[in-house]
ChimeraX commands (.cxc) that place a marker at each C-alpha (Angstrom):
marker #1 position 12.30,20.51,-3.95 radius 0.5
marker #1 position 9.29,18.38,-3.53 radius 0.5
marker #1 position 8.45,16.78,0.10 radius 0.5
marker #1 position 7.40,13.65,0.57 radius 0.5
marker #1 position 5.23,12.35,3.39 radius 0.5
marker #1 position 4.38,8.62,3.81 radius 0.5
marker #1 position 1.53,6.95,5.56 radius 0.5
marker #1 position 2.30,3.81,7.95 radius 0.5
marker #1 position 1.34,2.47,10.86 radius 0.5
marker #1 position 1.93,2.20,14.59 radius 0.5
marker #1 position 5.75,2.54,15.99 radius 0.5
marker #1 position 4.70,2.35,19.35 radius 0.5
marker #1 position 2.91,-0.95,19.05 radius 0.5
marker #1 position 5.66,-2.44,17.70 radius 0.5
marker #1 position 4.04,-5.80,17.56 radius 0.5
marker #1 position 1.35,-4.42,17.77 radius 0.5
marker #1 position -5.39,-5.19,0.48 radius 0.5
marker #1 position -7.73,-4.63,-5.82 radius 0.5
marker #1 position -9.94,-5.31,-8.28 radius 0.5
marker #1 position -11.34,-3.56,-11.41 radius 0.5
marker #1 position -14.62,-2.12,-11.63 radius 0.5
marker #1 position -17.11,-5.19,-12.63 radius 0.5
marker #1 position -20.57,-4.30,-11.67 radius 0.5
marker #1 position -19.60,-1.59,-9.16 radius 0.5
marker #1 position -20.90,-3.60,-6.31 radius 0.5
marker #1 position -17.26,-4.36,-4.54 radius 0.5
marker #1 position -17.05,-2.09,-1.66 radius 0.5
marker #1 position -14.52,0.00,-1.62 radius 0.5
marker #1 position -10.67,-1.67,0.22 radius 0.5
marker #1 position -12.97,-5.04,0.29 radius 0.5
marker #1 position -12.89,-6.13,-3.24 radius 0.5
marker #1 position -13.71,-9.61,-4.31 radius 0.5
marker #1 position -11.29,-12.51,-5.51 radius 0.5
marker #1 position -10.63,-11.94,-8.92 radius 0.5
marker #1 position -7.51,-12.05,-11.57 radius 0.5
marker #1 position -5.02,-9.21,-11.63 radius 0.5
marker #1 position -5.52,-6.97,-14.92 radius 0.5
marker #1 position -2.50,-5.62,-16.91 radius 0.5
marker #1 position -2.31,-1.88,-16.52 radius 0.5
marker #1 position -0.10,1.03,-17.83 radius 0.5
marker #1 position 3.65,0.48,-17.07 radius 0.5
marker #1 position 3.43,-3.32,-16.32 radius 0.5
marker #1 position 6.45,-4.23,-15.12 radius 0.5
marker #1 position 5.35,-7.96,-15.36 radius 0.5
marker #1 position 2.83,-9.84,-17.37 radius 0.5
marker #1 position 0.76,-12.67,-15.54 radius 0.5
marker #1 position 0.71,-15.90,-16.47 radius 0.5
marker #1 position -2.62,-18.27,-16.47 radius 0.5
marker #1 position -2.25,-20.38,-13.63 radius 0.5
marker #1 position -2.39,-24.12,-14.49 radius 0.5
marker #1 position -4.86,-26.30,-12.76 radius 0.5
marker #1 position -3.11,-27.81,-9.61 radius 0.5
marker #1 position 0.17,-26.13,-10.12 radius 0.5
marker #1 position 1.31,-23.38,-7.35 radius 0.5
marker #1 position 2.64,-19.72,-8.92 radius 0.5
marker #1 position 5.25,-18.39,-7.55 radius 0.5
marker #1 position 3.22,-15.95,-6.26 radius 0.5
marker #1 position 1.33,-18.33,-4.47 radius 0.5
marker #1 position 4.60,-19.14,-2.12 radius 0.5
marker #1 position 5.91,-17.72,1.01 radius 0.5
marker #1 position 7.89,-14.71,0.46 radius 0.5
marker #1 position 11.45,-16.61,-0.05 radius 0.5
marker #1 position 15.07,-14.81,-1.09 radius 0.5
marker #1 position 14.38,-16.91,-4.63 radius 0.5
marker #1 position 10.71,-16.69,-5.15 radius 0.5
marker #1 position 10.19,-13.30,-4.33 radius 0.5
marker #1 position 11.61,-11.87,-7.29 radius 0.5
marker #1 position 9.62,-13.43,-9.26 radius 0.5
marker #1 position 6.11,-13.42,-7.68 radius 0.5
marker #1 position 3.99,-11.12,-9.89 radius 0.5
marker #1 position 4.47,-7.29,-9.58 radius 0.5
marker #1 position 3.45,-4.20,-11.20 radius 0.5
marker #1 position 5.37,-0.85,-10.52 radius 0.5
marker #1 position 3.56,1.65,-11.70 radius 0.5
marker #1 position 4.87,5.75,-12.11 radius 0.5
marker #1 position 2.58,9.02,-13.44 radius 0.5
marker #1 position 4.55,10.04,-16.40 radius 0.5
marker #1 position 5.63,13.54,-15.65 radius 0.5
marker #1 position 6.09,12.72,-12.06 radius 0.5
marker #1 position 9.21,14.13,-10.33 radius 0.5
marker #1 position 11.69,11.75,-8.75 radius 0.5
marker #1 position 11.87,11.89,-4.96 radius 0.5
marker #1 position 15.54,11.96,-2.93 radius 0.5
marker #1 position 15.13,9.69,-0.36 radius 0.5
marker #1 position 18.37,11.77,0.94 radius 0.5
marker #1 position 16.52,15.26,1.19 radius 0.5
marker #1 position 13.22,14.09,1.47 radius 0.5
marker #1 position 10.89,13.50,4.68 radius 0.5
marker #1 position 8.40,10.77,4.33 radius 0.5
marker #1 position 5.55,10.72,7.03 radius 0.5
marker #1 position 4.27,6.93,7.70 radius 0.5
marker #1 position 0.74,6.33,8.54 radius 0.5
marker #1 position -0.26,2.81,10.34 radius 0.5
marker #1 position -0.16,0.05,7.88 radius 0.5
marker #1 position -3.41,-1.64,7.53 radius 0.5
marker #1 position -3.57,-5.99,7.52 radius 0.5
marker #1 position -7.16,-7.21,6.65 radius 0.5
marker #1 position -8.05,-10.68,5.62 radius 0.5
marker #1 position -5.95,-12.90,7.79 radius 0.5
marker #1 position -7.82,-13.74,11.11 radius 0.5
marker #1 position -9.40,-16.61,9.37 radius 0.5
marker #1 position -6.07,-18.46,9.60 radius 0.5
marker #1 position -5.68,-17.38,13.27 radius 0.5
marker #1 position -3.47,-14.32,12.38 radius 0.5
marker #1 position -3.81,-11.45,15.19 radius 0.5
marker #1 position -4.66,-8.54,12.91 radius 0.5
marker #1 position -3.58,-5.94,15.59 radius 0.5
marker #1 position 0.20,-7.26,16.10 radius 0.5
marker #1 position 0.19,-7.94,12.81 radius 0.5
marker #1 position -0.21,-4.32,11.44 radius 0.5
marker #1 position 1.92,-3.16,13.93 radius 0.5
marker #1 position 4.56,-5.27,12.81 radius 0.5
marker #1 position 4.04,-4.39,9.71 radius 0.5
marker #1 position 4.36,-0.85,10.87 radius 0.5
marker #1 position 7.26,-1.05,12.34 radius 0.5
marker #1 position 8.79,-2.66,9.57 radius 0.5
marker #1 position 7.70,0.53,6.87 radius 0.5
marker #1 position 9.43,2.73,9.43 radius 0.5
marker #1 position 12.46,0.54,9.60 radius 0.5
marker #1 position 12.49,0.76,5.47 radius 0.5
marker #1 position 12.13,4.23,4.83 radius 0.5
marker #1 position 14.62,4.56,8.05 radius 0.5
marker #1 position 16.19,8.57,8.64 radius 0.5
marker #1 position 13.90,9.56,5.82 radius 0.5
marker #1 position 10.62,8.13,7.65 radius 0.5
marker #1 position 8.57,10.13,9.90 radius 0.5
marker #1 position 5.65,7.95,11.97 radius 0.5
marker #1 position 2.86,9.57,12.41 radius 0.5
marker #1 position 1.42,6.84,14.51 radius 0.5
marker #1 position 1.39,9.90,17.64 radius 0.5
marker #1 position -1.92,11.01,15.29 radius 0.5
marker #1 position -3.38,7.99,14.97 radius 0.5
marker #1 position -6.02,8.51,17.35 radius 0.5
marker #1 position -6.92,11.73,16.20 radius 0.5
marker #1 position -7.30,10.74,12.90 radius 0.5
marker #1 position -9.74,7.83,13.72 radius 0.5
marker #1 position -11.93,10.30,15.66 radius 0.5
marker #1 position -12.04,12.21,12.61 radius 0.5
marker #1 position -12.93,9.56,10.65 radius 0.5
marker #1 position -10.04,9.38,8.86 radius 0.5
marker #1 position -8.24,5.89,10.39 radius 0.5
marker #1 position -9.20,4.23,7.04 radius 0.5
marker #1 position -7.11,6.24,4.63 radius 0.5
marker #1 position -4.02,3.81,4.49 radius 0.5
marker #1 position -6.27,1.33,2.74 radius 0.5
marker #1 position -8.44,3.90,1.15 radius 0.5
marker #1 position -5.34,5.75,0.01 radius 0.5
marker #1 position -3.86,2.70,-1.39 radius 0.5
marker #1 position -6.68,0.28,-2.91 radius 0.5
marker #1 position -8.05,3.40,-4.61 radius 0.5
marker #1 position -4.57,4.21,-6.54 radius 0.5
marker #1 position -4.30,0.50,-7.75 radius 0.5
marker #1 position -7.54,0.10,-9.13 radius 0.5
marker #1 position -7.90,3.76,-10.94 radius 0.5
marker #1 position -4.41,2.95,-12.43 radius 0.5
marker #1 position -4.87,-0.65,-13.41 radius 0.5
marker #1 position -8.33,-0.41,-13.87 radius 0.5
marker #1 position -8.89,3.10,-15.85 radius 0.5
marker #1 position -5.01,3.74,-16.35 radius 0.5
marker #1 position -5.63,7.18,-14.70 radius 0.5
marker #1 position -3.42,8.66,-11.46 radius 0.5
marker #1 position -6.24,10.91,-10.62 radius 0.5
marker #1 position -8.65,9.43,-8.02 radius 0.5
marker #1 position -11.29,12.33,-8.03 radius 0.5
marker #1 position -13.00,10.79,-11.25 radius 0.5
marker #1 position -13.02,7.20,-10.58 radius 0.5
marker #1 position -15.91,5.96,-12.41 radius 0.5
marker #1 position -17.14,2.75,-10.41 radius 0.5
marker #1 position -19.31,4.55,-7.88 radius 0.5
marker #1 position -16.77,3.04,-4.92 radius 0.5
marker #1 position -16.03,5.91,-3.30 radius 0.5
marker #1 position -12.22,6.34,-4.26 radius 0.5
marker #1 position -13.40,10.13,-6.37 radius 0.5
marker #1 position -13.95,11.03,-1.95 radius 0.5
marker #1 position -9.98,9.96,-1.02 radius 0.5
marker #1 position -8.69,13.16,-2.35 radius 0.5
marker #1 position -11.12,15.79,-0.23 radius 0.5
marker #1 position -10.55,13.01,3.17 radius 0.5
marker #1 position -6.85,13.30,2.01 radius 0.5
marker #1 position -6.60,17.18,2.17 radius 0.5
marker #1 position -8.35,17.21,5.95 radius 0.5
marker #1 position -5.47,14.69,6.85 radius 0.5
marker #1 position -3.00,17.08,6.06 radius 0.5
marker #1 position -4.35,19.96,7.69 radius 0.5
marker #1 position -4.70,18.03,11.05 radius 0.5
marker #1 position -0.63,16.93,9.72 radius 0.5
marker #1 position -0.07,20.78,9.68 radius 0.5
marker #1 position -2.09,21.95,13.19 radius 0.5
marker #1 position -0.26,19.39,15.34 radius 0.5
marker #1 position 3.21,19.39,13.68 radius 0.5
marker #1 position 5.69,21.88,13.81 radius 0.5
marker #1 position 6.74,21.33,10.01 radius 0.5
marker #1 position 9.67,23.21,8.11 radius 0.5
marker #1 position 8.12,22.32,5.05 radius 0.5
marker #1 position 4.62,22.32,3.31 radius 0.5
marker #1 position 3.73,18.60,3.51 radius 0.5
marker #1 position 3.79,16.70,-0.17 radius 0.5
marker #1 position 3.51,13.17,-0.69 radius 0.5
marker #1 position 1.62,10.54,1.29 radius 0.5
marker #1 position 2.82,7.13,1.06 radius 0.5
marker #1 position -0.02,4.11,2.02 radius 0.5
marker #1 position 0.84,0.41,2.48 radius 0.5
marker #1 position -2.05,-1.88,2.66 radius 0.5
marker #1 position -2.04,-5.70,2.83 radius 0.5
marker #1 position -5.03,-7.66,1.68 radius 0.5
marker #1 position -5.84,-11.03,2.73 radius 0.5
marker #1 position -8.04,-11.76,-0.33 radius 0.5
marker #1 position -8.40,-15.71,-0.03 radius 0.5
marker #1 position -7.00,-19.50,1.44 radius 0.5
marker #1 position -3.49,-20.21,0.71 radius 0.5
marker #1 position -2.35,-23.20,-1.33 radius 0.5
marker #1 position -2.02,-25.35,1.86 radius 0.5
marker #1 position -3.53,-25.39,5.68 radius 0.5
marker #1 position -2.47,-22.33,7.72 radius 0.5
marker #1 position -1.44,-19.84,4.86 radius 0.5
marker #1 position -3.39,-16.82,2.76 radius 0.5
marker #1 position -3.09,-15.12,-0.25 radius 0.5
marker #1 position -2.79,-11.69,-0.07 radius 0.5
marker #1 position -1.55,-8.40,-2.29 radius 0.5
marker #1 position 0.34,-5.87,-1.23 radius 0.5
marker #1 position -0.02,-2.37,-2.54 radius 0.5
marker #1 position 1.88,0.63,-1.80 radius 0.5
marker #1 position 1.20,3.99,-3.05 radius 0.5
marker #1 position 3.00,7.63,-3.02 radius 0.5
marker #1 position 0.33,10.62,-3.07 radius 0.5
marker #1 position 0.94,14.27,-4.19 radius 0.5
marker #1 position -1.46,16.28,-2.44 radius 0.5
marker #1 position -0.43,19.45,-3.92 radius 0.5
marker #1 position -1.13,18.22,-7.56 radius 0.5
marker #1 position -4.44,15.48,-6.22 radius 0.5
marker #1 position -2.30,12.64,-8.15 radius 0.5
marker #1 position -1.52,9.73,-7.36 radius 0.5
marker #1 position 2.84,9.87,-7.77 radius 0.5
marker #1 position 3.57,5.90,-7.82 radius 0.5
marker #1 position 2.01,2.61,-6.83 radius 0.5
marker #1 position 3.38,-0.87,-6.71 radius 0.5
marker #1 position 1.72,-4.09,-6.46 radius 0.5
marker #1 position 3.10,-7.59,-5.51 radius 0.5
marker #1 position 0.94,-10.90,-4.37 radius 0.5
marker #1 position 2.22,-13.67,-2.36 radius 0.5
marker #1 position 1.51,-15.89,0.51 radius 0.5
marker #1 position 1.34,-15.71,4.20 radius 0.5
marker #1 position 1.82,-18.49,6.76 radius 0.5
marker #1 position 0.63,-18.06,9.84 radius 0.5
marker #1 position 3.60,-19.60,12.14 radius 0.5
marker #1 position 5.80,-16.74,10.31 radius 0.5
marker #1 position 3.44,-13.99,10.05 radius 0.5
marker #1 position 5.11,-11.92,12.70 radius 0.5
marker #1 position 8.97,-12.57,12.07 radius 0.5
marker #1 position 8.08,-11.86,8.19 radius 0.5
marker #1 position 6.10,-8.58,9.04 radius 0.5
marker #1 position 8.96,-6.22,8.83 radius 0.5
marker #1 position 10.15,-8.21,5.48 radius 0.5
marker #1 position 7.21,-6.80,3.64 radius 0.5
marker #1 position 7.28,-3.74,3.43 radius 0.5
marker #1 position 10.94,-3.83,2.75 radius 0.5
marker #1 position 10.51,-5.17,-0.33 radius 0.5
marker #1 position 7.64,-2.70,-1.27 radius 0.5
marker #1 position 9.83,0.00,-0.81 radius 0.5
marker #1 position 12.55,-1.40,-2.57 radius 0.5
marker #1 position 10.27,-2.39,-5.78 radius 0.5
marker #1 position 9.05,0.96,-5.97 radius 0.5
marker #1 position 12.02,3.10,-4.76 radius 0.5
marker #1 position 13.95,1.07,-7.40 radius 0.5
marker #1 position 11.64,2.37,-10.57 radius 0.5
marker #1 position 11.31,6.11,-9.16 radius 0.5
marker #1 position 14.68,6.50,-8.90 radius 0.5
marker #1 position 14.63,6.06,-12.15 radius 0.5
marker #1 position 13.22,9.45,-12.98 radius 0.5
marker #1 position 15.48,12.22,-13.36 radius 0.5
marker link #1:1,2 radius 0.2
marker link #1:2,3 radius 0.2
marker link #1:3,4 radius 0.2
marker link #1:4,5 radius 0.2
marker link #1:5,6 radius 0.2
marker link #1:6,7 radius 0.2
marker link #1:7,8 radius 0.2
marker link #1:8,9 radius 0.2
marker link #1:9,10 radius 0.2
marker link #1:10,11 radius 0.2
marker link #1:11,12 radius 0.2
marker link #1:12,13 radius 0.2
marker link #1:13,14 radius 0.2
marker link #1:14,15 radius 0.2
marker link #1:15,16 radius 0.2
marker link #1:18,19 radius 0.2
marker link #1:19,20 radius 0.2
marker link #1:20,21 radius 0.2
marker link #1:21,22 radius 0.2
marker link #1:22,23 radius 0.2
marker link #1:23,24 radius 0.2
marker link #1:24,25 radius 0.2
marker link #1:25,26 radius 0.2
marker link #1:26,27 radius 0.2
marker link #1:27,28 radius 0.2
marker link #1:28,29 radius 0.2
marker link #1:29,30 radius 0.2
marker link #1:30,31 radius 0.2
marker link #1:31,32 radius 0.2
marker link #1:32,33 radius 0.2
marker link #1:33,34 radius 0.2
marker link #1:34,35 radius 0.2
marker link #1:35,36 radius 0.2
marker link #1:36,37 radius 0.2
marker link #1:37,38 radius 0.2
marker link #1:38,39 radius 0.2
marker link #1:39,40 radius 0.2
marker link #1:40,41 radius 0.2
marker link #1:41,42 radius 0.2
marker link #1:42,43 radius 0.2
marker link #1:43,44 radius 0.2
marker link #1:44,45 radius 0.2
marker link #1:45,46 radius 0.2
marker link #1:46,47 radius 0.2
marker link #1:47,48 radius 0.2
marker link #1:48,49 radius 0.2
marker link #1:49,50 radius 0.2
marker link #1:50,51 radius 0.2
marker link #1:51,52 radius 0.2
marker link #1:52,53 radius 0.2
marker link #1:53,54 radius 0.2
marker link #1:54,55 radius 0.2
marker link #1:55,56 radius 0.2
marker link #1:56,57 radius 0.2
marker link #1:57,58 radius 0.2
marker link #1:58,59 radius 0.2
marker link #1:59,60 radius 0.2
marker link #1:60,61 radius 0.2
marker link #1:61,62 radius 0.2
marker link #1:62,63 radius 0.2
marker link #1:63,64 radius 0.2
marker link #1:64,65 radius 0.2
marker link #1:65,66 radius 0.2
marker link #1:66,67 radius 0.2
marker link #1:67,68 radius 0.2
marker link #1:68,69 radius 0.2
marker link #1:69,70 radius 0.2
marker link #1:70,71 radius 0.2
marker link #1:71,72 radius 0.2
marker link #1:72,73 radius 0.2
marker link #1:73,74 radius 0.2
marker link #1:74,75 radius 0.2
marker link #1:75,76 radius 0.2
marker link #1:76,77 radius 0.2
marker link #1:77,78 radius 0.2
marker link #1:78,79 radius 0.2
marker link #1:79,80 radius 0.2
marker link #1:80,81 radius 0.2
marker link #1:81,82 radius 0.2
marker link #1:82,83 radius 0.2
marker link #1:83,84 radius 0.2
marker link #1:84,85 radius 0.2
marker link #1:85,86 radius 0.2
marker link #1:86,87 radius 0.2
marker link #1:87,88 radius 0.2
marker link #1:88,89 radius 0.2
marker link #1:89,90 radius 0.2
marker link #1:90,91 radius 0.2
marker link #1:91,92 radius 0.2
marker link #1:92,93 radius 0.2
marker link #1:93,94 radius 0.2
marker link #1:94,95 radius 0.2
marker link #1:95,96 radius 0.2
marker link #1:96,97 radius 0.2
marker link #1:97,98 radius 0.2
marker link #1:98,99 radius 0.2
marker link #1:99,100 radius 0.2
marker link #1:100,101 radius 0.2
marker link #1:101,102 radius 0.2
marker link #1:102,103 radius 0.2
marker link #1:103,104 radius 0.2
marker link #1:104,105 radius 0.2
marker link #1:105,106 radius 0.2
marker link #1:106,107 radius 0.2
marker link #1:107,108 radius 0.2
marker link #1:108,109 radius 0.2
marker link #1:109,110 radius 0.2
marker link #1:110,111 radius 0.2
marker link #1:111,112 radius 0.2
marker link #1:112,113 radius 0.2
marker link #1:113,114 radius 0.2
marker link #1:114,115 radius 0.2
marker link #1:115,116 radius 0.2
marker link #1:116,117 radius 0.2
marker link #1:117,118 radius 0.2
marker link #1:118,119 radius 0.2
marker link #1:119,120 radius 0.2
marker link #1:120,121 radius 0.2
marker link #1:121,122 radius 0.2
marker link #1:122,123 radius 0.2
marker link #1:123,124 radius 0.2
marker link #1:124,125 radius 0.2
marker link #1:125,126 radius 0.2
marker link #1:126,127 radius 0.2
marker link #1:127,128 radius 0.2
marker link #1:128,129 radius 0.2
marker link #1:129,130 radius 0.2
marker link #1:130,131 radius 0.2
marker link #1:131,132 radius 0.2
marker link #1:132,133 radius 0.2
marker link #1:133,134 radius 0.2
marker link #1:134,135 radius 0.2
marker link #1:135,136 radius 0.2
marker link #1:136,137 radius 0.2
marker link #1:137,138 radius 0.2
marker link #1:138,139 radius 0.2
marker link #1:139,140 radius 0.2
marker link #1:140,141 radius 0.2
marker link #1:141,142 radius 0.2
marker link #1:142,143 radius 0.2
marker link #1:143,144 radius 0.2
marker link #1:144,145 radius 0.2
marker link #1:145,146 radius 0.2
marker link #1:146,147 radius 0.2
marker link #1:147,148 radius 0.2
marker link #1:148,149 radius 0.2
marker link #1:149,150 radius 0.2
marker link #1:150,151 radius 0.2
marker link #1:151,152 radius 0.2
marker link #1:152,153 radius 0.2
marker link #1:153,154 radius 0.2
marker link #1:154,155 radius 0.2
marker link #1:155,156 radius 0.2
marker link #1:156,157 radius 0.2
marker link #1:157,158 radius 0.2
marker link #1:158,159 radius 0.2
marker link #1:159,160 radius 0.2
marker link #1:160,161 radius 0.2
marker link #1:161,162 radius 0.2
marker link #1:162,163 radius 0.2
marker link #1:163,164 radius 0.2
marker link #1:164,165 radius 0.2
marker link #1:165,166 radius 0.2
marker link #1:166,167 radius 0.2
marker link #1:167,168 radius 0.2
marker link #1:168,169 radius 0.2
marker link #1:169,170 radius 0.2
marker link #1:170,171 radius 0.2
marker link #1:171,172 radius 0.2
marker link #1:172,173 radius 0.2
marker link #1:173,174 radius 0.2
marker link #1:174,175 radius 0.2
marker link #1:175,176 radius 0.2
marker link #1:176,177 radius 0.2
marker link #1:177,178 radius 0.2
marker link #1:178,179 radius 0.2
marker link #1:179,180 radius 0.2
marker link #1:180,181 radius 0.2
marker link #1:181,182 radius 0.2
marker link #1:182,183 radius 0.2
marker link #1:183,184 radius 0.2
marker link #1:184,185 radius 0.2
marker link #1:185,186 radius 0.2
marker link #1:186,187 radius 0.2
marker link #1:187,188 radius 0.2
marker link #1:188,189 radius 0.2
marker link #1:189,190 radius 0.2
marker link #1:190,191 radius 0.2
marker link #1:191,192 radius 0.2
marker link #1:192,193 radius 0.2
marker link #1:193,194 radius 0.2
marker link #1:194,195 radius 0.2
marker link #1:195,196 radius 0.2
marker link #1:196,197 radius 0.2
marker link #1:197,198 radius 0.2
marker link #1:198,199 radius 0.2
marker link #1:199,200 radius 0.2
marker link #1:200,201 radius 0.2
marker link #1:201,202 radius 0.2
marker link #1:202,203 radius 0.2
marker link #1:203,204 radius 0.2
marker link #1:204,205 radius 0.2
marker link #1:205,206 radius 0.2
marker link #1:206,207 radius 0.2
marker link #1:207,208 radius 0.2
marker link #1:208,209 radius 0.2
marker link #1:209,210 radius 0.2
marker link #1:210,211 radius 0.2
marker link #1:211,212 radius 0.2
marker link #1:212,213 radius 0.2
marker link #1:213,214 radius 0.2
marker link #1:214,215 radius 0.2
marker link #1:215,216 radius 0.2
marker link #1:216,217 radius 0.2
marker link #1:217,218 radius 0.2
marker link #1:218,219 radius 0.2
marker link #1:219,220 radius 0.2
marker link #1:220,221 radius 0.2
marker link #1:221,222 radius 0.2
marker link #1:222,223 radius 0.2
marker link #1:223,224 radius 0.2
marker link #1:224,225 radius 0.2
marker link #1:225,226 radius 0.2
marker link #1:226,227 radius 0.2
marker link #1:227,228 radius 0.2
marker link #1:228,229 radius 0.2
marker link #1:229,230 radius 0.2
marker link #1:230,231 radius 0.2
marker link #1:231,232 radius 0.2
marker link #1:232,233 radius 0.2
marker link #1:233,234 radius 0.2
marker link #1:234,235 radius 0.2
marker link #1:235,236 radius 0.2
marker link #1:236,237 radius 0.2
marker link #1:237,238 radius 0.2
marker link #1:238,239 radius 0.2
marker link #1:239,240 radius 0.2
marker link #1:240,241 radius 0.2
marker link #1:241,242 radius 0.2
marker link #1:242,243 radius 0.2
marker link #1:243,244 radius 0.2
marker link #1:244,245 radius 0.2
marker link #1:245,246 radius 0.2
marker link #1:246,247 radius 0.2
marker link #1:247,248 radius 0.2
marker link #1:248,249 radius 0.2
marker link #1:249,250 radius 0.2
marker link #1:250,251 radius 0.2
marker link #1:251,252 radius 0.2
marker link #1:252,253 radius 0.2
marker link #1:253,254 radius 0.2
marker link #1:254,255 radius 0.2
marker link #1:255,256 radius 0.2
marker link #1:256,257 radius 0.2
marker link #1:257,258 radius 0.2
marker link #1:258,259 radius 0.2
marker link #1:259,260 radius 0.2
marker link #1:260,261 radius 0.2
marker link #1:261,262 radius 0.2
marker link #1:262,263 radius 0.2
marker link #1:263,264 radius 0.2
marker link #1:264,265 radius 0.2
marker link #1:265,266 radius 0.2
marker link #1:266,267 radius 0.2
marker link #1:267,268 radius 0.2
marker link #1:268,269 radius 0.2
marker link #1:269,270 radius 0.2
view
């Protein structure tokens, strides 16, 4: 039986973002504005946007609009399904970027955002926020959005779940090695049952101004790891809109519905 481990951020803090490869010049979790490409197991096509007509994509994260703001689920074919019943997911801090400009606190933010991954995954969820320090000093704080921009854009990009030979000279073929120190420190400091698995990342990428004063579009990505096969497991992709007066009471809202989007199409597999 497979474990699975996913990354998240800060419990303790309670309140405490991807592009194909172009020219090669978009650093790597910074990637410029640009249209989302169609990748292997699309769950949704986009549609052109219309010159001065709002997506729903491009609205606040609503009970209506929500489901059909554009989304990509995305699972490795051969990939085995994961019981959320047996399985332990560890949570790393979720990582916000891109929303200051509107007056967001990115700090709270992320936390909330934290908290709210932990409250998702719930008994299965282990936060390994305790580590977070420890990580940063060995230069592995970034991985969340490292983890997680590098899965989307090797899979919608190259249609390819291995990182190790991106192309694009980014620096996503380095997340695997950086990956397999973050386990070992996983291993020396917790007394695990169990040889740790997956690694789940959640970033969420302001990428640009919102349709009206006070909000941002952003993407949110979530991705499940196997470290024991260097492959990325799943990934799931959603934009949408953030408004800065709800920023905070929203944060645990989304990554609900990440999990749920991409819970919903592993569970799938048998």
């Amino acid at each position: 039986m497979s474990r699975l481990i996913v990354l998240t951020a800060p419990v303790w803090v309670f309140f405490a973002l991807v592009s194909g490869c172009g020219d090669g010049k978009v650093p790597l979790g910074e990637p410029g504005e640009e249209a989302v490409k169609g990748g292997p197991q699309q769950e949704e096509k986009a549609e052109p946007k219309e010159e001065g007509k709002v997506r729903d994509e491009d609205q606040p994260e609503t009970e209506g609009n929500e489901k059909r703001a554009r989304k990509k689920v995305f699972v490795r074919e051969g990939a085995e399904r994961i019981d959320l019943d047996k399985e332990k997911v560890f949570l790393l801090p979720v990582v916000a970027y891109g929303f200051a400009s509107i007056g967001i606190n990115e700090t709270e933010f992320s936390a909330g955002l934290t908290a709210g991954n932990i409250m998702a995954f719930r008994s299965t969820g282990i936060s390994l926020v305790p580590l977070k320090p420890l990580f940063e000093s060995s230069g592995l704080g970034g991985m969340a959005r490292e983890l997680a921009y590098g899965a989307y854009h090797c899979i919608d990009a190259h249609g390819s779940f291995e990182l190790a030979t991106d192309p694009c000279g980014k620096g996503i073929e380095k997340v695997p090695a950086s990956l397999a120190k973050l386990v070992v420190l996983i291993e020396e400091k917790m007394s695990l049952y169990f040889e740790p698995r997956h690694l789940y990342a959640l970033y969420i990428w302001g990428y640009g101004p919102g349709p009206t004063a006070g909000t941002v579009r952003c993407r949110v990505i979530g991705t499940i790891y196997d470290v024991q096969e260097d492959l990325v497991h799943s990934c799931v992709h959603y934009a949408r809109t953030i408004t800065r007066d709800t920023a905070l009471p929203e944060a645990a809202r989304i990554p609900e519905n990440a999990f749920k989007l991409l819970m919903k199409e592993v569970a799938r597999r048998k």
